[in-house]
N, C-alpha and C positions, 0 to 999 in steps of 0.2 A: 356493158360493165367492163372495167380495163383495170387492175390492179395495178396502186403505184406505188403502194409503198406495205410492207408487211411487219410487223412487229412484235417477237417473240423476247421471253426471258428464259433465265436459267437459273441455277445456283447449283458456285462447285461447293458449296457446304466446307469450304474452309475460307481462310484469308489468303487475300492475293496482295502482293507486294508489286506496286503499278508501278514506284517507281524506277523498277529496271526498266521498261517495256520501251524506255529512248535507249537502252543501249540494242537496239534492233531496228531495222529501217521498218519494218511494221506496227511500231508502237511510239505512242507517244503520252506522256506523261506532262502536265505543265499544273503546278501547284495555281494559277488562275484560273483556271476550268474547274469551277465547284469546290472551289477552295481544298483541292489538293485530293478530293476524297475518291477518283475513279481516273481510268486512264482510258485511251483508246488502241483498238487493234485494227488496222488494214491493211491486206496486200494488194497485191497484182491479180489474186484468184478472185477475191471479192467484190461484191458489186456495191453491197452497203459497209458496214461498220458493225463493231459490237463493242460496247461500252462495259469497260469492268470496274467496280466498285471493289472498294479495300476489302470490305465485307464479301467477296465472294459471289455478288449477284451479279448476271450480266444482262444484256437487252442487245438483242439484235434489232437495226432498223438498215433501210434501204434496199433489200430484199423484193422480188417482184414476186412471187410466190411462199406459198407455208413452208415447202421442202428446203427451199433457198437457203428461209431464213434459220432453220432446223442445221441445216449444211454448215451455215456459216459458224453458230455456237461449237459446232462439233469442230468445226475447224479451226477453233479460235481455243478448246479442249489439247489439241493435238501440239498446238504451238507449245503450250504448257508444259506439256509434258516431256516436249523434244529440248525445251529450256530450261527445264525443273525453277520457272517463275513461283509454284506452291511454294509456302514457307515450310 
């Protein structure tokens, strides 16, 4: 058994405004990907991605482990707040 891929969600139980997340070299925003409605987070620490919807929900995916992908939301929490991205 070899895990390849792990996939958690979240919710910050408010709205997220994605589209700041391109003025940051770890986010990106493009009104074609789901028609405008979720943006992505990656850096250099991450191994997968997490997906944030306007609505405030997010999905970790790429993660080889639960902790990973637990790490990454929390890490993807912390970005937020160092950016004050909440509305």
């Amino acid at each position: 058994l070899k895990i390849q891929n792990v996939i958690s969600t979240a919710d910050l139980h408010q709205n997220v405004d994605a589209r700041k997340f391109n003025q940051y070299p770890w986010g990106k925003y493009d009104t074609d990907i789901y028609g405008g409605r979720c943006g992505y987070i990656k850096d250099e620490e991450m191994l997968g991605r997490v997906t944030v919807f306007l609505s405030g929900k997010a999905i970790s995916t790429g993660a080889k482990s639960v902790l990973a992908s637990i790490w990454q939301l929390e890490h993807v929490m912390d970005l937020y707040s160092h950016q004050r991205l909440i509305p």
